[in-house]
MILUM-438278 format. One line per 5 residues: number of its first residue (from 0); for each residue x, y negated, z of N, C-alpha, C. Coordinates in steps of 0.1 Angstrom, whole numbers, plus 5000, padded with zeros to 4 digits. Example, Ala and Ser with C-alpha at 12.3 -4.5 7.8 and 13.67 -1.06 7.14 Angstrom:
BEGIN
0 = 5132/5057/5078/5123/5045/5078/5132/5033/5078 | 5128/5022/5071/5137/5011/5071/5129/5000/5079
END
This chain:
BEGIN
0 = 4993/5374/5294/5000/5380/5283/5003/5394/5285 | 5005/5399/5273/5005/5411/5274/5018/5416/5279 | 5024/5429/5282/5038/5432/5288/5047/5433/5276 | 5060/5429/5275/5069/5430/5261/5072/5450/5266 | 5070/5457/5256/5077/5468/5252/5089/5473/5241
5 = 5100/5476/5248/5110/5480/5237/5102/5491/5226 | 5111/5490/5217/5106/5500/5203/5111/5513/5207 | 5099/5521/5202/5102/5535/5201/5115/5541/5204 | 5121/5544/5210/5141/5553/5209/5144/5543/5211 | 5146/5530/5215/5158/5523/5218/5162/5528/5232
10 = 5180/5521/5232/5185/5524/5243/5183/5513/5257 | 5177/5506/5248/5179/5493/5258/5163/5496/5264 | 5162/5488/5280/5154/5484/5287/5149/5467/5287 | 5137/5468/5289/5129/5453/5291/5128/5447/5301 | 5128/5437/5310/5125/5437/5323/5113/5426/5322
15 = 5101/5431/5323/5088/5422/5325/5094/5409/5325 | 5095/5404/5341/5096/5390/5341/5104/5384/5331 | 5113/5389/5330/5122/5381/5320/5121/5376/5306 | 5110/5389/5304/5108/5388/5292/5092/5381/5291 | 5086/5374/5302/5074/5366/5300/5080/5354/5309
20 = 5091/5353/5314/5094/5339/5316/5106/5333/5301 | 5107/5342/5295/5109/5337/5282/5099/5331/5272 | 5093/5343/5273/5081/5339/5266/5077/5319/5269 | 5075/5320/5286/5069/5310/5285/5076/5298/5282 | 5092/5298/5282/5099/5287/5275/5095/5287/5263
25 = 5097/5293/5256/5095/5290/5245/5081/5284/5240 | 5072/5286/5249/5062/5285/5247/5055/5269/5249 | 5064/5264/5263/5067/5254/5267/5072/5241/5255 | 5087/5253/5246/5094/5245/5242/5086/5240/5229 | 5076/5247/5224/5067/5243/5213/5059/5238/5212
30 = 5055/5236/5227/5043/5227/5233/5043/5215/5231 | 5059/5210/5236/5063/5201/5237/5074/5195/5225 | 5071/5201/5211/5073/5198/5198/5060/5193/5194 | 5051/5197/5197/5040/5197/5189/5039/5183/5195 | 5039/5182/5210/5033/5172/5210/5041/5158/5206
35 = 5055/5158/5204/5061/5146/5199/5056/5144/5184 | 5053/5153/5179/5051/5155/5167/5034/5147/5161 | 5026/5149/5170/5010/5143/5172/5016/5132/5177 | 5025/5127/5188/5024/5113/5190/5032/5103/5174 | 5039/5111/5170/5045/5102/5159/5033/5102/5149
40 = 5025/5111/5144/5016/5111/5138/5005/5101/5140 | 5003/5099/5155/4991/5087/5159/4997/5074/5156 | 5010/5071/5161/5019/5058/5157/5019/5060/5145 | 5022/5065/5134/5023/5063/5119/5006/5058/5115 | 4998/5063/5122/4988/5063/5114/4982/5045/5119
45 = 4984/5045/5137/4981/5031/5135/4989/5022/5132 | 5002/5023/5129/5007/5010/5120/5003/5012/5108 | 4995/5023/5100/4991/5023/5086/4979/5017/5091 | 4969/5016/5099/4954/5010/5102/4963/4994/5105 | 4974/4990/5108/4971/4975/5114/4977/4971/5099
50 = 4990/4978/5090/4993/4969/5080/4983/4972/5069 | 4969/4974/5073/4958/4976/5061/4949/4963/5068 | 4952/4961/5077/4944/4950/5083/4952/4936/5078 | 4962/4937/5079/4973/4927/5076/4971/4923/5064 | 4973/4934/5058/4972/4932/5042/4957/4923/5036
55 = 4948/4931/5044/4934/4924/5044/4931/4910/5045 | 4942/4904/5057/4935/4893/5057/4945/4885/5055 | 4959/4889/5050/4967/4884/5037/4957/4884/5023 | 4948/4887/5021/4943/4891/5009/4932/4882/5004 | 4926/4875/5020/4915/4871/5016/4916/4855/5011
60 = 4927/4849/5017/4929/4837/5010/4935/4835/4999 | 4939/4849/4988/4945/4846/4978/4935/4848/4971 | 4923/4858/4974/4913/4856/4963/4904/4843/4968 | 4903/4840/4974/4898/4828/4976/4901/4819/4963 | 4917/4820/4968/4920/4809/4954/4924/4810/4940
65 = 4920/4824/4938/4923/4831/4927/4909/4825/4919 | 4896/4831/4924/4880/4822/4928/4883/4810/4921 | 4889/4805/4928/4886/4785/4928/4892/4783/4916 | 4906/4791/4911/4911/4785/4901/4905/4789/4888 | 4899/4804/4890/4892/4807/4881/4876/4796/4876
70 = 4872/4790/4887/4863/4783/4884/4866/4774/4878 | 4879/4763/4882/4886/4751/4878/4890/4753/4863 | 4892/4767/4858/4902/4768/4846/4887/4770/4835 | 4875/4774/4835/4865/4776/4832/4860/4760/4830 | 4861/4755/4841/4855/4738/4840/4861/4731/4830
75 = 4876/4735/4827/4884/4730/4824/4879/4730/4807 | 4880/4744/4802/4874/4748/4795/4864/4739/4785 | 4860/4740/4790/4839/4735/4791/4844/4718/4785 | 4851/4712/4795/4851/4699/4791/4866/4699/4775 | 4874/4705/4776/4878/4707/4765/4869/4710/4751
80 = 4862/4717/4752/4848/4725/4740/4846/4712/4740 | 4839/4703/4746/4832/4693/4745/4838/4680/4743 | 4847/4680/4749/4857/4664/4742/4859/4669/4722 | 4864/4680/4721/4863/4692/4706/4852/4688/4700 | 4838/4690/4700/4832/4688/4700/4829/4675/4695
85 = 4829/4660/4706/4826/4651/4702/4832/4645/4696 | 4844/4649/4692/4859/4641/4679/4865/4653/4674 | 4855/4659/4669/4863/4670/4656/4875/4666/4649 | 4876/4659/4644/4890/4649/4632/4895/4652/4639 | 4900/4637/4653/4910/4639/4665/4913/4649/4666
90 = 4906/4655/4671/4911/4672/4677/4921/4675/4667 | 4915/4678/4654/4923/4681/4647/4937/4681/4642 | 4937/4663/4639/4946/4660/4635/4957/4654/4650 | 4951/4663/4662/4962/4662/4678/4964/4677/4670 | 4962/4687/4668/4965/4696/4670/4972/4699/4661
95 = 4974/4692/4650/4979/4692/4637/4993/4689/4640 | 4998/4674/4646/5005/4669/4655/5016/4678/4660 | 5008/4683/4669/5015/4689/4682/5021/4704/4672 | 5016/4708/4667/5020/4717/4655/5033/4719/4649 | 5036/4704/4645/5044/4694/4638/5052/4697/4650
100 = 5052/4687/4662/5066/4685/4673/5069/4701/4680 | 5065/4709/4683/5069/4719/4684/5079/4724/4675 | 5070/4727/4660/5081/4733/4651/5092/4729/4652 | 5100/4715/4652/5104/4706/4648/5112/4711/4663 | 5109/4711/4675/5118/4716/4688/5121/4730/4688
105 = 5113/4740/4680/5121/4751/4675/5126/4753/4668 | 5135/4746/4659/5138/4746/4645/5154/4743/4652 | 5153/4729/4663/5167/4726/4668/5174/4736/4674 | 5167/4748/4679/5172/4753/4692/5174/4768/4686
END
């Protein structure tokens, strides 16, 4: 390091050492900011890498069954079209029905 020099006309005096064993506290004392500062930064980042993992494989059995039900509600579907289908009237006159007892449960309430 280089020597600390007072400014131009001042009255005061420097004394080397003192003023580069300051230096090095301080230099010390930033060293040792930084580094708490990197260690909190590596812990923040891997509990953000393990609750992305967590989350991941929380995730994978909900679409799993998100999948399945989507397939079941589609099956579902299909055989609905088709019972429809094979008894037009019926259908009809269930849905005519059910039409009927609804209103008739909204009307009380």
């Amino acid at each position: 390091m280089s020597e600390i020099k007072p400014p131009a006309g001042s009255r005061f005096t420097v004394n080397p050492t003192i003023g580069q064993s300051m230096a090095d506290a301080s230099t010390r004392h930033e060293l040792a900011a930084l580094t708490r500062e990197l260690r909190e930064l590596l812990s923040q980042i891997e509990n953000k890498d393990s609750g992305q993992s967590r989350r991941a494989s929380m995730m994978a059995p909900i679409a799993a069954m998100n999948a399945a039900l989507g397939r079941d509600l589609s099956d579902a579907e299909l055989r609905v079209e088709q019972l429809i289908r094979s008894r037009p009237v019926t259908a009809a006159v269930s849905a005519f029905a059910i039409g009927i007892a609804v209103g008739l449960l909204l009307r009380r309430t």
